[in-house]
C-alpha positions in Angstrom: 0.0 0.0 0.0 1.6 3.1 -1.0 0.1 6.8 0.2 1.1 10.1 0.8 4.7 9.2 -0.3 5.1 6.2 2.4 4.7 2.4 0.9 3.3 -0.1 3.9 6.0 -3.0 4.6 4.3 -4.8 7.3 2.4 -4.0 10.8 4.8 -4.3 13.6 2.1 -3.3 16.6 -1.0 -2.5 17.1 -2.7 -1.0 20.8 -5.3 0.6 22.0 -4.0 3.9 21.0 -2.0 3.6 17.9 -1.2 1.1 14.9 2.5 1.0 14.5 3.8 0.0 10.9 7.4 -0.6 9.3 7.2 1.7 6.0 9.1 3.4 3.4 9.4 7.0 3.1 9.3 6.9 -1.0 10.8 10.2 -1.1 13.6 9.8 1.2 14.6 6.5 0.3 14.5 5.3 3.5 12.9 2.7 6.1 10.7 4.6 8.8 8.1 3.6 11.7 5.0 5.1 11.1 2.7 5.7 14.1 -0.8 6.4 13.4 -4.1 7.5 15.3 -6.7 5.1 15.6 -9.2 5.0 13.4 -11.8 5.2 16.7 -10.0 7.9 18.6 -10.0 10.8 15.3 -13.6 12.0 16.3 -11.8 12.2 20.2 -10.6 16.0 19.5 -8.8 15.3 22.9 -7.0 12.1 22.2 -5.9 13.6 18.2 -4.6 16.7 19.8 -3.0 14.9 22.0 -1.1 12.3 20.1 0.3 15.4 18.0 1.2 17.6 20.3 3.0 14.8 22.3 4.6 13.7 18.8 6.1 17.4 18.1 7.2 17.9 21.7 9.1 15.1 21.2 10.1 16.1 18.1 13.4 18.3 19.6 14.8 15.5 21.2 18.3 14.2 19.7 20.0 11.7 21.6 21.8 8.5 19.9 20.1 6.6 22.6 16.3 8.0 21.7 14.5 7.1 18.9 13.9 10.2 17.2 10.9 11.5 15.8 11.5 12.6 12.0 7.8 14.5 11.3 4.2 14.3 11.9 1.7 13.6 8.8 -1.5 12.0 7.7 -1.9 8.5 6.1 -5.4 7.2 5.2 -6.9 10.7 6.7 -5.6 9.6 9.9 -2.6 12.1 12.2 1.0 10.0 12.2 4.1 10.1 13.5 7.0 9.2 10.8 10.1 7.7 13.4 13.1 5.8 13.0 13.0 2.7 12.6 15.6 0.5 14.8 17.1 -2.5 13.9 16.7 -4.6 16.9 15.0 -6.1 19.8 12.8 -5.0 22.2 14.1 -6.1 25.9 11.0 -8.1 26.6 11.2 -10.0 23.4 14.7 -10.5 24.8 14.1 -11.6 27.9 11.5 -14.2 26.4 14.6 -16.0 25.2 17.2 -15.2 27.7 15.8 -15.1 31.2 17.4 -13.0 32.7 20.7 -10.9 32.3 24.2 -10.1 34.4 25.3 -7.4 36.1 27.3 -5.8 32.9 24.3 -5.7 31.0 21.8 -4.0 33.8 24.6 -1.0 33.9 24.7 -0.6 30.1 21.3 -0.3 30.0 20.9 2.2 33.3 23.3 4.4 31.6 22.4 4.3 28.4 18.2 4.9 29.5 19.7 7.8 32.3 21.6 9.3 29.1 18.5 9.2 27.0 16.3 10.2 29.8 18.5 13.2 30.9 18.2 14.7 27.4 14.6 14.0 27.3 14.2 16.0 31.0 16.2 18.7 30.0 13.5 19.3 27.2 10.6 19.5 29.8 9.9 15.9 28.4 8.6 13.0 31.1 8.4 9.5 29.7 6.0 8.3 32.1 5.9 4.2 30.7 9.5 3.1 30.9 9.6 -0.8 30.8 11.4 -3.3 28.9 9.1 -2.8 25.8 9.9 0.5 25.6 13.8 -0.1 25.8 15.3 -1.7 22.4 18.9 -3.0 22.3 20.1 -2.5 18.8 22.0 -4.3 16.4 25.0 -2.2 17.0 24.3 -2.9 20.4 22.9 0.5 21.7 20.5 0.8 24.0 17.7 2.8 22.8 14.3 4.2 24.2 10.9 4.4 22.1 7.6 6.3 23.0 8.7 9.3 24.3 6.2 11.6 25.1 3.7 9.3 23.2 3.2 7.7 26.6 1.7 10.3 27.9 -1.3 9.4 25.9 -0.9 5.6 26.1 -0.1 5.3 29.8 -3.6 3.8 30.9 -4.2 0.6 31.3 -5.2 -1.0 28.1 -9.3 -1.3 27.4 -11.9 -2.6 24.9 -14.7 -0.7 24.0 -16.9 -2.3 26.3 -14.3 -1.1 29.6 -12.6 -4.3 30.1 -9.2 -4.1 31.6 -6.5 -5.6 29.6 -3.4 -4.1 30.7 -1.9 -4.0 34.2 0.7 -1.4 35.3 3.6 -3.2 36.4 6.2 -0.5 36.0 4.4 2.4 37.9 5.9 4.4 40.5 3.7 4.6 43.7 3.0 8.8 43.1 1.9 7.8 39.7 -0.4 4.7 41.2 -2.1 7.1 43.5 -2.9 9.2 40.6 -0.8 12.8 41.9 0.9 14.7 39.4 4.4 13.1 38.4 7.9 14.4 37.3 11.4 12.8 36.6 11.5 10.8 39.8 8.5 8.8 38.5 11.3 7.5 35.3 13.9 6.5 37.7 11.6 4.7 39.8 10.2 2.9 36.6 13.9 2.7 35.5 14.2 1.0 38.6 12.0 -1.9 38.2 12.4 -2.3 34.6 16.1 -3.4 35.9 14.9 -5.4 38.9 12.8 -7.6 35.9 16.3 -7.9 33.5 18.2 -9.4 36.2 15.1 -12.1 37.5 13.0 -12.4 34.8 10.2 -11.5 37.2 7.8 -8.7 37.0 8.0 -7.2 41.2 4.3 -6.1 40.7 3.1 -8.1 38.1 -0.9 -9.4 38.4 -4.0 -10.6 36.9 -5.8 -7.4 37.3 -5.0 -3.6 37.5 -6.0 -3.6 41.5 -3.4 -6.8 41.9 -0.8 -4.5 40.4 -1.9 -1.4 42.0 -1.9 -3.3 45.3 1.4 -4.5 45.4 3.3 -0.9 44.0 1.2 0.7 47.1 2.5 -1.8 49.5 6.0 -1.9 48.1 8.2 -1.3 51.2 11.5 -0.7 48.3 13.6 -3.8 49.5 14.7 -5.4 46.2 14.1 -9.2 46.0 15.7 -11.7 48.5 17.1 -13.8 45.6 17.9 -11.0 43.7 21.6 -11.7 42.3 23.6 -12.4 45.0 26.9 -11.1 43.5 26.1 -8.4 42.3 28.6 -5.5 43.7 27.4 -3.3 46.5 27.6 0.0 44.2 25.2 -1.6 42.0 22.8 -2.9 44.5 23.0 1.0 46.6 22.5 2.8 43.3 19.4 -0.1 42.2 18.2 0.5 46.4 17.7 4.5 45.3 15.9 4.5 41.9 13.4 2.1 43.6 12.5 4.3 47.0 9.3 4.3 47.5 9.0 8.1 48.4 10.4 9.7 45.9 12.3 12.8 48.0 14.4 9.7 48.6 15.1 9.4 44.9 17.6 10.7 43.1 16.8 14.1 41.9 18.1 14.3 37.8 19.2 12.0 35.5 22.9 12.8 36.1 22.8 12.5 39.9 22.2 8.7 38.7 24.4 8.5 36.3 27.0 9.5 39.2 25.8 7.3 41.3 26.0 4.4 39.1 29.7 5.2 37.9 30.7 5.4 41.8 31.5 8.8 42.2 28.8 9.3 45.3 30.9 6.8 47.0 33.1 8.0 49.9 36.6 9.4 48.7 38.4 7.2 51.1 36.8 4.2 49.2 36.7 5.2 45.8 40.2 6.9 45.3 42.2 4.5 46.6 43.2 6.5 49.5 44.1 5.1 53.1 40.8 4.2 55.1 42.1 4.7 58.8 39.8 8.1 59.1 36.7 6.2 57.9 37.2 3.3 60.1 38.4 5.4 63.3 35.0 7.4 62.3 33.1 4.7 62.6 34.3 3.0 65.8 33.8 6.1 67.5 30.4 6.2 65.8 29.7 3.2 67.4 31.0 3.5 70.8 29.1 6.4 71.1 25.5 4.7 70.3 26.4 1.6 72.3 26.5 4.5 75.3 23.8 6.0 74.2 21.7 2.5 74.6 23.5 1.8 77.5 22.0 5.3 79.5 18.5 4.3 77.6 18.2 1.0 78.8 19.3 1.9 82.6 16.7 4.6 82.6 13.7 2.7 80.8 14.9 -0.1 83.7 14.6 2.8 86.7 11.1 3.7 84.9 9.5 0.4 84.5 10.6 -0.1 88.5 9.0 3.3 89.6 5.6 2.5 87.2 3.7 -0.1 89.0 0.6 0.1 86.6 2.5 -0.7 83.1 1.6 -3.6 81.4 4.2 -6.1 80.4 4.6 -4.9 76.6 3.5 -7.2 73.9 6.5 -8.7 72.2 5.2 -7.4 68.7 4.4 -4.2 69.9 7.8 -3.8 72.1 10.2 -2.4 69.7 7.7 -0.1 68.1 6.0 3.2 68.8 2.9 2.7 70.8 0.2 5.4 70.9 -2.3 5.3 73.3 -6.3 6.0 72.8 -8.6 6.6 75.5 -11.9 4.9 74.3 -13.6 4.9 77.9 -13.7 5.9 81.4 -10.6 5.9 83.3 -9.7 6.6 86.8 -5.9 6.9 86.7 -4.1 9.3 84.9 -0.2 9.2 83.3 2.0 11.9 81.7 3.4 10.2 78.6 5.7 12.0 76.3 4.2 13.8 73.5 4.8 11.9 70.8 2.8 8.9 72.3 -0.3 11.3 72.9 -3.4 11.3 70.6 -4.3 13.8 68.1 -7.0 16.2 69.0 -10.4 15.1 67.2 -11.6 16.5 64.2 -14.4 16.2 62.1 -13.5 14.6 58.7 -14.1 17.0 55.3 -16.0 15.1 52.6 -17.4 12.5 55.2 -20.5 10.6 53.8 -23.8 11.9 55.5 -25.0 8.2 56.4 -22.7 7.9 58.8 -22.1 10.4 61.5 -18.7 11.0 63.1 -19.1 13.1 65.3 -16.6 15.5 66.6 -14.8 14.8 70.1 -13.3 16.8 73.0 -9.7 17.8 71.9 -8.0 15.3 74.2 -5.3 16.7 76.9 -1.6 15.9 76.5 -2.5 13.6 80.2 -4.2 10.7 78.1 -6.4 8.7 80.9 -6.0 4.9 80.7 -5.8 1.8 82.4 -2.7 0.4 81.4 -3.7 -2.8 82.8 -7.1 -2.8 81.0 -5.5 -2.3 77.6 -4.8 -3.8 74.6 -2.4 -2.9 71.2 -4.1 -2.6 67.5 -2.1 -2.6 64.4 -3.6 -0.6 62.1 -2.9 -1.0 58.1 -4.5 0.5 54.6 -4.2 -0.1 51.3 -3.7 2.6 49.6 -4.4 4.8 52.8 -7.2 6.2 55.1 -8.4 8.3 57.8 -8.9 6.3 60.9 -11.6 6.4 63.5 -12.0 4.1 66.6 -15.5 4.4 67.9 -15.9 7.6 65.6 -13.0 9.7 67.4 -10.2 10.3 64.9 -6.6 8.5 65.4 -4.3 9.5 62.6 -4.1 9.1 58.9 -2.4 5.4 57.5 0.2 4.1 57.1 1.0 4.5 61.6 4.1 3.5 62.7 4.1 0.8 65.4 0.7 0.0 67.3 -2.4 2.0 69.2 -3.1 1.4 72.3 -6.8 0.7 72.9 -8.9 -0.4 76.4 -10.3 -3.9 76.5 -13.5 -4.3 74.8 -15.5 -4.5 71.0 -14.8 -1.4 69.3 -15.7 -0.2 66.1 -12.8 1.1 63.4 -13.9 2.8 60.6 -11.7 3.7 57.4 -12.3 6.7 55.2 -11.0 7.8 51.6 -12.4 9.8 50.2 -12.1 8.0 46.7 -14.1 5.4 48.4 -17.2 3.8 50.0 -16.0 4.0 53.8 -15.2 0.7 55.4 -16.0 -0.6 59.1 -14.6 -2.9 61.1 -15.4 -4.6 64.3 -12.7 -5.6 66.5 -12.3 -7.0 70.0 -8.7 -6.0 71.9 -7.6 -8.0 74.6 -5.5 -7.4 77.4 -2.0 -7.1 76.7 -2.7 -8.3 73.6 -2.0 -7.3 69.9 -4.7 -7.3 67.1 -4.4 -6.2 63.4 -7.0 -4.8 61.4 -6.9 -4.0 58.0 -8.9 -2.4 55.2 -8.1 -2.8 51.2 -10.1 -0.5 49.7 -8.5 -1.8 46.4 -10.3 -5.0 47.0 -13.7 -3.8 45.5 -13.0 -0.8 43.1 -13.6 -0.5 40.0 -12.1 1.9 37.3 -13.4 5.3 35.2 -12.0 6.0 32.2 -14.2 9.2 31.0 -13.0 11.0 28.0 -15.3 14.7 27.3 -14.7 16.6 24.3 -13.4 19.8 25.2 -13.0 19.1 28.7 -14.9 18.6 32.1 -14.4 18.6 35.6 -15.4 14.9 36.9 -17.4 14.3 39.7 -18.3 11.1 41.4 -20.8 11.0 44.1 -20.9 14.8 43.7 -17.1 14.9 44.8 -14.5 15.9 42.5 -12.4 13.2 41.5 -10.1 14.7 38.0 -10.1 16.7 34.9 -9.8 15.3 31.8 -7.7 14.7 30.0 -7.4 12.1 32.3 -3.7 10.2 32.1 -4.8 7.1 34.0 -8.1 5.7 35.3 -10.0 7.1 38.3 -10.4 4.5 40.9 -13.9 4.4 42.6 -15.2 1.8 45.0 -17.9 -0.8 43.0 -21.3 -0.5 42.6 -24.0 2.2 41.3 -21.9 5.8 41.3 -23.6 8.9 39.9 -21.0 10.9 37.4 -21.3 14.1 36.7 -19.2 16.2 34.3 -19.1 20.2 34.3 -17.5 22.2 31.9 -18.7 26.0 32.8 -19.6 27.0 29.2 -22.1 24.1 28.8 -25.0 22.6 30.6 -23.4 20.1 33.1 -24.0 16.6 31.8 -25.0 13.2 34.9 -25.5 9.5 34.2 -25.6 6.6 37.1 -23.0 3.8 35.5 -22.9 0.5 37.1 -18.8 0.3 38.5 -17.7 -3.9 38.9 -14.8 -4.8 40.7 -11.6 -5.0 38.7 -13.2 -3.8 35.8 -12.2 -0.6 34.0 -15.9 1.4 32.4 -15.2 3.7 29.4 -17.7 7.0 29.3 -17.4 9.1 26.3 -19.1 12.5 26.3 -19.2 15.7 24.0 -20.5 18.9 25.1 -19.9 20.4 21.8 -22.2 17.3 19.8 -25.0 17.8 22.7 -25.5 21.3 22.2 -25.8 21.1 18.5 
C-alpha cells in the first residue's frame, strides 16, 4: 500500500492507541516507523490533539540513545508520527529467550536509559511508561528508548470498548499509582524496576488485574528481592536501592545524579580513590561506641522507669520495639504523663465524610491521656492505599502508623475513610496485653473510570470531584452504582448513574460540543 509518499511494509504493533507499521518513506529512500491514530479515537478532539502535540514535543529530542521523531503527517486521513525505525529487539522480546541478564548488562542499560532520559528531562519531556518494551537494544548494540512523550497518551491501562481491563501497570511508581501529578523521579523509579525484571525475569508487581498491580506498588516497602543476584557489587545494589524508593524525595533528583551514582562517584573518597581508610574506620568505631552508650543510658533509665511505674503492662512482644500510641476509648480513673509523641491527636471532624454515617466530633484530648494500662490492649492498624482512621468515631491518625495504638479492653468499632471510596468498618475486640491487626483494602472492590469529554470537564463522582480530563490514567472508585457528573462551565453540566464492577475498568465518552448542536 503506498500513500502520501510512504509504501506499507508490514504492521509491527497494534494498541489501543496507535497502529505501529514498518514503511518506506518513497521520497527519502529510506525505512521509517509510522505511528498512526486510531481509526476510533480521530472524532476524540482530545486524544488527536493529544497524540500530536506529544509527537512534536518530542520532536526536539536528539539523543543517539532515543529514537527520534522525523515528522508528523497523515496516512489514510488519519494524524501520524513518521520515526526511526531500529534494527533490533525489544528487551522483553529478549528476555523471552534469555531469562534474565548479568550485572554488565543491567549498567549498560541504566546508563544508556539515564543518558537518554536526561536529554529528554532537560527538554521539559517525562516519559511516564519506561519498561522493557519500551527499551530496544540495537544491532549495534545500543541501548535505545521508544515512546517518548507518546506515553503520555498511552499510559492507561489497556481497554476494549466495552471497559474491560486488559493491561496492568507493572512498571508504575507509587505517586503515579495514586494518581498525583508526576515528574522525573516517576522514570527512575520505573527505570528502577524495569532493571529489577532484567536481572530475575520477574515482573515485582506483576498481576491478573490492574487492583493486583496497584496493590502490590502501594504496599512496596522498596527492599529489592531476596534472591535478587547475590553477586552483584554493593555499588550496583546502593545505586538499584535508590531508583526504587518508595517516596520519591528519597530518589535521586536528575538524570545525572544517577548516572553519578552508578559510575561510583557518590561513594566516599576514602573508598573510591584509593586513599588510606584509617579516618573512615576510626569514624566509625567512635560512631559506634558512642550509640552503644547511648543505649547503654537508655536502657538503665527505661529499667529505673518500669521499676518506679507499677501500673505498666508487660509490653506485647510485637508491639515492644515499636511506637505505641495510646487511645482513650472509655472511662478511666488513673491518669499518666506520657511524652508527646505517644499522645493522641485532638479530634476533628472529617471534610468530605458521607452523610450516612455520622462521626461526630470529640473533645480535643489533653496531653494527660487517661487509661488503664492494665485494661488495655495494642491494634495494628494498616490501609491499602491509605485512610483516615476512627476508633468508635474519634479520629486516630491518617495510614500508614508507625508501630501499634493502644486501645482499652473491649469490641470497638474502626472505621476507614478515603475519600475516593465507599467508607469501610470494622469490628474488632482488643484483649489485654494483647495485639490485634485490622486491616482495610479499599483496592479489594474498586472498579475503574476511564471518561474522555470533548473539550473538557471537571469529573465528579458522588458529587465529589475526582479529576479533569484529560485524564492520564483511570479514576479508581469503589464498586457499585456511582452517579457521574461532568461540568464544563460554558455548557449545561451533563450526569449519568453507571454500574462500577470490581476489577473492571468502564469507558464514558461524552461531547459537550455534539449535545448542544
Amino acid at each position: 500500500m503506498t500513500q502520501n509518499n510512504f509504501t506499507i511494509i508490514e504492521k509491527l504493533s497494534e494498541g489501543p492507541t496507535a497502529i505501529v507499521f514498518k514503511a518506506r518513506q518513497n521520497a527519502l529512500e529510506r525505512i521509517v516507523l509510522l505511528k498512526m491514530l486510531q481509526p476510533h479515537l480521530v472524532k476524540d478532539n482530545d486524544a488527536a490533539a493529544r497524540f500530536m502535540r506529544e509527537a512534536k514535543a518530542c520532536a526536539i529530542l536528539k539523543s543517539e540513545n532515543i529514537v527520534q521523531v522525523y515528522d508528523v503527517a497523515e496516512f489514510e486521513n488519519l494524524p501520524a508520527i513518521v520515526m526511526e525505525f531500529v534494527d533490533g529487539t525489544p528487551l522483553d522480546e529478549l528476555l523471552k529467550t534469555h531469562g534474565s541478564f548479568d550485572e554488565a548488562f543491567l549498567r549498560k542499560t541504566a546508563q544508556e536509559v539515564l543518558i537518554a532520559l536526561e536529554n529528554a528531562h532537560a527538554n521539559g519531556v517525562i516519559h511516564r511508561d519506561i519498561k522493557p518494551a519500551n527499551i530496544i537494544l540495537s544491532d549495534r548494540n545500543i541501548i535505545k528508548v521508544t515512546d517518548f512523550g507518546i506515553a503520555a497518551v498511552a499510559s492507561s491501562p489497556s481497554l476494549t470498548t466495552e471497559g474491560n481491563l486488559m493491561g496492568t501497570p507493572a512498571y508504575m511508581s507509587p505517586e503515579q499509582a495514586r494518581g498525583e501529578t508526576v515528574d522525573e523521579r516517576t522514570d527512575f523509579f520505573s527505570l528502577g524496576v524495569t532493571l529489577i525484571e532484567l536481572a530475575t525475569g520477574e515482573k515485582i508487581f506483576g498481576g491478573n488485574s490492574y487492583a493486583e498491580c496497584l496493590h502490590k506498588i502501594l504496599g512496596f516497602d522498596g527492599k529489592l528481592p531476596e534472591h535478587f543476584m547475590p553477586n552483584t557489587s554493593v555499588n550496583f545494589k546502593t545505586f538499584l536501592s535508590k531508583l526504587i524508593t518508595p517516596n520519591k524525595e528519597h530518589r535521586y533528583t536528575t538524570a545525572a545524579d544517577a548516572l553519578q551514582g552508578i559510575s561510583g562517584t557518590n561513594t566516599p573518597a576514602s573508598q573510591s580513590n584509593g586513599k588510606p581508610v584509617r579516618s573512615y574506620r576510626k569514624t566509625a568505631i567512635l560512631t559506634s561506641i558512642a550509640v552503644i552508650a547511648m543505649a547503654a543510658v537508655t536502657i538503665f533509665f527505661s529499667n529505673h522507669r518500669k521499676q518506679t511505674d507499677n501500673d505498666s503492662p508487660t509490653a506485647h512482644p510485637a508491639a515492644a520495639a515499636s511506637q505505641n500510641k495510646t487511645i482513650n476509648t472509655g472511662e478511666s480513673s488513673e491518669q499518666k504523663n506520657d511524652s508527646p509523641k505517644n499522645n493522641l491527636q485532638p479530634s476533628t471532624t472529617l471534610d468530605h465524610f458521607p452523610q450516612q454515617l455520622e462521626i461526630k466530633e470529640s473533645p480535643a484530648v489533653s496531653t494527660a491521656v487517661p487509661i488503664v494500662k492494665s485494661d488495655s490492649g495494642y491494634l495494628a492498624i494498616t490501609c491499602t492505599p491509605w485512610g483516615k482512621v476512627f476508633i468508635d468515631s474519634q479520629y486516630i491518625e491518617t495510614t500508614p502508623i508507625a508501630g501499634t495504638v493502644r486501645v482499652r479492653s473491649g469490641t470497638h468499632v474502626v472505621t476507614f475513610v478515603n475519600p475516593d471510596f465507599v467508607p469501610m468498618m470494622k469490628t474488632i475486640t482488643i484483649k489485654k496485653n494483647t495485639q490485634t491487626a485490622v486491616d482495610a483494602n479499599f483496592l479489594d472492590k474498586a472498579g475503574y473510570l476511564f471518561i474522555t469529554a470533548d473539550p473538557w470537564a471537571d469529573v465528579y463522582i458522588d458529587d465529589q470531584h475526582r479529576d479533569t480530563t484529560p485524564l492520564s490514567h483511570p479514576i479508581i472508585t469503589s464498586a457499585g452504582t456511582r452517579k457521574i457528573r461532568l461540568h464544563n462551565p460554558a455548557f449545561k453540566d451533563y450526569e449519568t448513574i453507571i454500574t462500577v464492577t470490581a476489577h473492571d475498568t468502564v469507558k464514558l465518552n461524552y461531547s459537550f460540543v455534539v449535545a448542544k448542536n
